[in-house]
C-alpha positions in Angstrom: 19.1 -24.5 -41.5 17.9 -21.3 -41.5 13.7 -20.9 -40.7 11.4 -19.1 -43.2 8.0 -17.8 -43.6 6.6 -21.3 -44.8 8.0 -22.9 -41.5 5.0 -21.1 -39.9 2.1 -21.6 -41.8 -0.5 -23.8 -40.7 -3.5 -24.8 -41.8 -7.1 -23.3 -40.2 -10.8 -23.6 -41.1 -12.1 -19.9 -42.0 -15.4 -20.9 -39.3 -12.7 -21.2 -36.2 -12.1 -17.5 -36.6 -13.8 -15.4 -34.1 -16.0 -12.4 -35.4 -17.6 -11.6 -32.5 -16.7 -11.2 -28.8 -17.9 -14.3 -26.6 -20.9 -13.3 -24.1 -18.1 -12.4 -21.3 -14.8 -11.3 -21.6 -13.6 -14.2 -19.4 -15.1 -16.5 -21.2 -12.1 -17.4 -23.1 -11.1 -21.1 -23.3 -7.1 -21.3 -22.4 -4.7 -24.0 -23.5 -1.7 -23.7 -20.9 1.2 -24.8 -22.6 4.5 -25.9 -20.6 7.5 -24.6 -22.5 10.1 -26.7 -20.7 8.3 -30.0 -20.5 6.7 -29.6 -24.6 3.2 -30.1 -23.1 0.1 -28.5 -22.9 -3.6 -28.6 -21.3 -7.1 -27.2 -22.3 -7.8 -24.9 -19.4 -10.3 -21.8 -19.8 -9.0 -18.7 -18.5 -10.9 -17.8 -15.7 -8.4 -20.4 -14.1 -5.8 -18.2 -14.7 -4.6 -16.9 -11.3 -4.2 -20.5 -10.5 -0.9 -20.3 -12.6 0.4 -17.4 -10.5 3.0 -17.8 -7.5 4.8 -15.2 -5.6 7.1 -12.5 -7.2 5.4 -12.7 -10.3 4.2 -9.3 -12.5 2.0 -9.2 -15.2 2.9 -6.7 -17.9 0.1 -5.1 -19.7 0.0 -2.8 -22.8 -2.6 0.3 -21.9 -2.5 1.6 -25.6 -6.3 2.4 -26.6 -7.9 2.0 -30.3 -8.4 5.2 -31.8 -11.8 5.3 -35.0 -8.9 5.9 -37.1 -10.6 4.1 -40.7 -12.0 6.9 -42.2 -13.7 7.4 -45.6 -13.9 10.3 -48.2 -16.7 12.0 -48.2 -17.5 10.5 -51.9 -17.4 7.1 -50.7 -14.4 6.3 -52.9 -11.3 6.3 -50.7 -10.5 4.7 -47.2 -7.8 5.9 -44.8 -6.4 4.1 -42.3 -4.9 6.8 -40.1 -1.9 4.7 -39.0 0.3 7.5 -36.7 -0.1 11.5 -36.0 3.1 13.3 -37.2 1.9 16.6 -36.4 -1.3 18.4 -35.4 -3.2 18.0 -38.8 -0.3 15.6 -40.6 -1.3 11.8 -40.7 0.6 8.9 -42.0 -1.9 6.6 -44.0 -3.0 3.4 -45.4 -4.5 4.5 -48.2 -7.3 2.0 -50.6 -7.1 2.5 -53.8 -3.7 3.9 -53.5 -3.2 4.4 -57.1 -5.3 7.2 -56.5 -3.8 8.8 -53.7 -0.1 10.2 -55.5 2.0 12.9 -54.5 -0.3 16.3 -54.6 -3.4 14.1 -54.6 -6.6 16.0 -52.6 -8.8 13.7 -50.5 -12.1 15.0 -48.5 -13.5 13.3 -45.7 -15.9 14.8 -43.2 -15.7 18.2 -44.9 -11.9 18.1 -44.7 -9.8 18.5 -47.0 -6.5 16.4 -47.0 -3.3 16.7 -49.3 -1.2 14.0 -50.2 2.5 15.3 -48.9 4.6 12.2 -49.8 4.7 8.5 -50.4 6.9 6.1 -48.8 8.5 3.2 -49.5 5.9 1.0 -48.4 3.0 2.5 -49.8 2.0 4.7 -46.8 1.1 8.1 -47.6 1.8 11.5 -45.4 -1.2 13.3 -45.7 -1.7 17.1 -44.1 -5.2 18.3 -43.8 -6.9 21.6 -43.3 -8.1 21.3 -40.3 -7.8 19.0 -37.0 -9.9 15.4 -37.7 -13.0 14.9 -35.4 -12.3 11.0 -35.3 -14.7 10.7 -32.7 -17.6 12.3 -35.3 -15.7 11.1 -38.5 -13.8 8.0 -37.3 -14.9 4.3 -37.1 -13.1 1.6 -35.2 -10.2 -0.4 -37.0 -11.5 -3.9 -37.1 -9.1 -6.5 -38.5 -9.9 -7.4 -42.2 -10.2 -10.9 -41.2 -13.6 -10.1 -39.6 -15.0 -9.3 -42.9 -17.8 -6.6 -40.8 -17.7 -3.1 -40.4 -17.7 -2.9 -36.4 -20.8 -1.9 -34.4 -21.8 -1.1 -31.2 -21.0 -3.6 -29.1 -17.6 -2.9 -30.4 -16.4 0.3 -29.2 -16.4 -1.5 -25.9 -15.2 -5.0 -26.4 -12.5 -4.5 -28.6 -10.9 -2.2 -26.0 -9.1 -3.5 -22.6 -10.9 -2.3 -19.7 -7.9 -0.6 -19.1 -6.7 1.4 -22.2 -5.7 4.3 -21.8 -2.8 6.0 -23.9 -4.9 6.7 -27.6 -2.5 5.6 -30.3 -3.2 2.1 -31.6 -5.1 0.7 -34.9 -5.5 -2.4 -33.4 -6.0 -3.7 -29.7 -3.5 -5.7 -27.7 -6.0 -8.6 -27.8 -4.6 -10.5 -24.8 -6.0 -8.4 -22.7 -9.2 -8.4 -24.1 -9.7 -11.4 -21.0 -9.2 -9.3 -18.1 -12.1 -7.5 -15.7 -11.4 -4.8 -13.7 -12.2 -7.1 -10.5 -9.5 -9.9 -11.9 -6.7 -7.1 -12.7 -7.1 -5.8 -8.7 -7.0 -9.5 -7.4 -2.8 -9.6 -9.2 0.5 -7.6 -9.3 0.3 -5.9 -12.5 2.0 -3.4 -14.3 1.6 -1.3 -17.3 3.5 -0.2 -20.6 2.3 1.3 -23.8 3.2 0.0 -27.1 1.0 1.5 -29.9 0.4 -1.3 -32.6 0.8 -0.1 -35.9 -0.6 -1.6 -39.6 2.7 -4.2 -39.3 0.2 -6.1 -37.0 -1.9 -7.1 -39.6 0.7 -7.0 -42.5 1.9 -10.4 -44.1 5.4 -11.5 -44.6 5.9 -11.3 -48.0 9.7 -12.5 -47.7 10.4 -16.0 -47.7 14.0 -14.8 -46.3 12.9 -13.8 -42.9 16.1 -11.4 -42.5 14.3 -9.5 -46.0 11.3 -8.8 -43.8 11.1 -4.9 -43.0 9.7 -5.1 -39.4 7.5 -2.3 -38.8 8.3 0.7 -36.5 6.0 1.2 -33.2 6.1 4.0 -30.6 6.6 2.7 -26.9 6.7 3.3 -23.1 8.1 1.9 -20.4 7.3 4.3 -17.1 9.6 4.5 -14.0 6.6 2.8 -11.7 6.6 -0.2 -14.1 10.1 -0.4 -14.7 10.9 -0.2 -10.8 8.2 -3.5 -10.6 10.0 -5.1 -12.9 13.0 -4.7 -11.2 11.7 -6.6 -8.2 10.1 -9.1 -9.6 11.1 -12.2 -10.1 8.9 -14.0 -12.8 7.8 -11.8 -15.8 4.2 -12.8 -17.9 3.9 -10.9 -20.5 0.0 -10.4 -21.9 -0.1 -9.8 -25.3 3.1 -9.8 -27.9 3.1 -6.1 -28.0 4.2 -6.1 -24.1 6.6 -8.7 -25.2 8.3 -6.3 -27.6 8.1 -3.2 -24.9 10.5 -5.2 -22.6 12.6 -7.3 -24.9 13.4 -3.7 -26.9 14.1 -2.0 -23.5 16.2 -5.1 -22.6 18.6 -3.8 -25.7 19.4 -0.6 -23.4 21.1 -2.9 -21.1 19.2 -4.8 -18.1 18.1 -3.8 -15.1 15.2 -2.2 -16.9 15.4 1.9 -16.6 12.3 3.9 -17.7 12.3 4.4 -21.7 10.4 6.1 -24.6 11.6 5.2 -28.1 10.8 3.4 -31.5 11.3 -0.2 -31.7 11.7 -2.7 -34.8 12.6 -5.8 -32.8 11.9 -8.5 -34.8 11.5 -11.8 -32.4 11.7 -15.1 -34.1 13.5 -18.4 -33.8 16.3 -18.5 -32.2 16.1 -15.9 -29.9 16.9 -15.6 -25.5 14.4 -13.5 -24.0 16.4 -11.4 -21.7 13.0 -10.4 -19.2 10.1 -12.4 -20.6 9.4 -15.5 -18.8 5.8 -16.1 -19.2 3.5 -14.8 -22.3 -0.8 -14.9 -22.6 -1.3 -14.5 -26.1 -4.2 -15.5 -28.5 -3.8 -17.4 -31.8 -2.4 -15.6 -34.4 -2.5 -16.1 -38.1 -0.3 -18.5 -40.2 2.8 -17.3 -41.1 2.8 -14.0 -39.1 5.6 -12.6 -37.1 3.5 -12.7 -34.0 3.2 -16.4 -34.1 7.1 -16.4 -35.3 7.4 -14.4 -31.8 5.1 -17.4 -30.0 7.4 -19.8 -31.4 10.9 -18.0 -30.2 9.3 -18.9 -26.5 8.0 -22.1 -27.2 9.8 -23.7 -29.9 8.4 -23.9 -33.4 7.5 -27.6 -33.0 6.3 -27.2 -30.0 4.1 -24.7 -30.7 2.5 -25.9 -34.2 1.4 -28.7 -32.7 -0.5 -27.1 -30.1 -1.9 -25.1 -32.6 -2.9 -27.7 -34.3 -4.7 -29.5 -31.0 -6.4 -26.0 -30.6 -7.9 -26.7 -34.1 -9.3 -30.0 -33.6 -10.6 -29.1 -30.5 -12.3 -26.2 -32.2 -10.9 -23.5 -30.1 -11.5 -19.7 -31.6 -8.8 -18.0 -33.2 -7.9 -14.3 -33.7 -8.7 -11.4 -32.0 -11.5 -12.3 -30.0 -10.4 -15.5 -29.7 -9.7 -18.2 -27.5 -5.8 -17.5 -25.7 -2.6 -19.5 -25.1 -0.3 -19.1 -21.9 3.1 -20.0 -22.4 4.7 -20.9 -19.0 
């Protein structure tokens, strides 16, 4: 029997979600579970080199947030400025979007924006008059879920310490745990995978195959590729990694330096071709990054960890409490 969206929902008390950061970003409580063996343990992830043995890489995402929600100058109107088509062209999440049609004319930060097209899924391409200041009009992305506009502390924490590549509305929360001083201490390498508004999306298909999987800009460079190559136990950290390697995988393995699109959709049943390992936080019920999770771990498996996560009152979401898969 075929899985669907309900086969992933579980069930979560809304005071288990983390709105802010903890104090440090290794702070993280860590439940280690053991793919083969169906088992897990409550570590915290400060004990996470311990897991580490010779030949391994860990594959990080560098992708930074951009201040991409921006507002119209009359207050009325939020963009989410999902991807940059051109130098002053911008596909959109628009709120309201019954207001936003085909010719529509938008102002924000003394700009003025026209609405150029509308596609299927209710994005808009909107072309402005002028280059966007993000930086002096922007504000950071926060997920809804945090139900706060994001402050200070913020524009810090919800970046990795080493994003680099400006692109994403959301961050690659995994690695939201690392220091500097940890990422020196292990063999690492990097690839960029810019997360798009499909991160935060719902299924809204029972039919998994009916889901649209959203589109998302990636890069895998020669230096990471050639790591890869030699190593012999992959962890990815984060999903968004994941999906860099298992869409290069598709071009045909060893891994070759790649640029692309990818709409790789990773549920139940699937063989990872290069992942072996995966750090990921808790996602939300009936998402496709937990239907990712459960491709690695096994759907039973991995519910009822979840579920121990909850009673022990581990935090969920983005700044969050994380999962190793291993």
């Amino acid at each position: 029997m075929s899985l669907r969206t309900a086969d992933f929902d579980y069930p979560l008390p809304e005071e288990l979600i983390a709105v802010q950061p903890p104090e440090h970003r290794e702070d993280a409580r860590m439940l280690v579970l053991y793919k083969d063996e169906g088992r897990w343990e409550h570590r915290r992830f400060r004990d996470f080199e311990q897991f580490l043995r010779p030949g391994d890489l860990a594959v990080l995402n560098d992708t930074k947030v951009i201040p991409a929600r921006v507002y119209s100058d009359d207050g009325k109107m939020e963009l989410l400025l999902l991807e940059q088509l051109g130098p002053q062209a911008w596909r959109c999440l628009v709120k309201p979007g019954r207001k936003l049609r085909t010719g529509a004319v938008i102002v924000a930060g003394g700009i003025t924006g026209t609405v150029r097209d509308v596609y299927p899924d209710g994005d808009r391409l909107i072309e402005f008059d002028a280059p966007l200041d993000l930086d002096r009009m922007g504000q950071l992305p926060l997920p809804p879920y945090f139900g706060r506009a994001a402050q200070e502390p913020d524009k810090e924490r919800y970046q990795t310490v080493y994003a680099r590549a400006d692109g994403s509305v959301a961050a690659p929360t995994a690695g939201l745990h690392f220091t500097r001083p940890l990422l020196d201490r292990i063999p690492h390498a990097f690839v960029t995978l810019h997360v798009g508004a499909g991160t935060f999306r719902p299924v809204q298909t029972e039919n998994l195959d009916e889901h649209p999987m959203h589109s998302e800009r990636y890069e895998l460079p020669a230096d990471a590729a050639a790591r890869l190559r030699a190593a012999q136990r992959v962890i990815a950290i984060g999903t968004t990694s994941a999906r860099v390697l298992e869409s290069c995988a598709k071009n045909g393995l060893p891994l070759e330096p790649a640029t692309g699109r990818t709409e790789l959709f990773i549920r139940p049943p699937y063989t990872f071709r290069v992942v072996n390992a995966l750090l990921t936080n808790f996602h939300l019920p009936k998402s496709t990054l937990l239907m990712l999770v459960s491709a690695l771990a096994g759907r039973e498996c991995v519910l009822a960890a979840y579920a121990d996560a909850v009673r022990e009152r581990y935090r969920f979401y983005s700044y969050g409490d994380c999962m190793l898969l291993i």
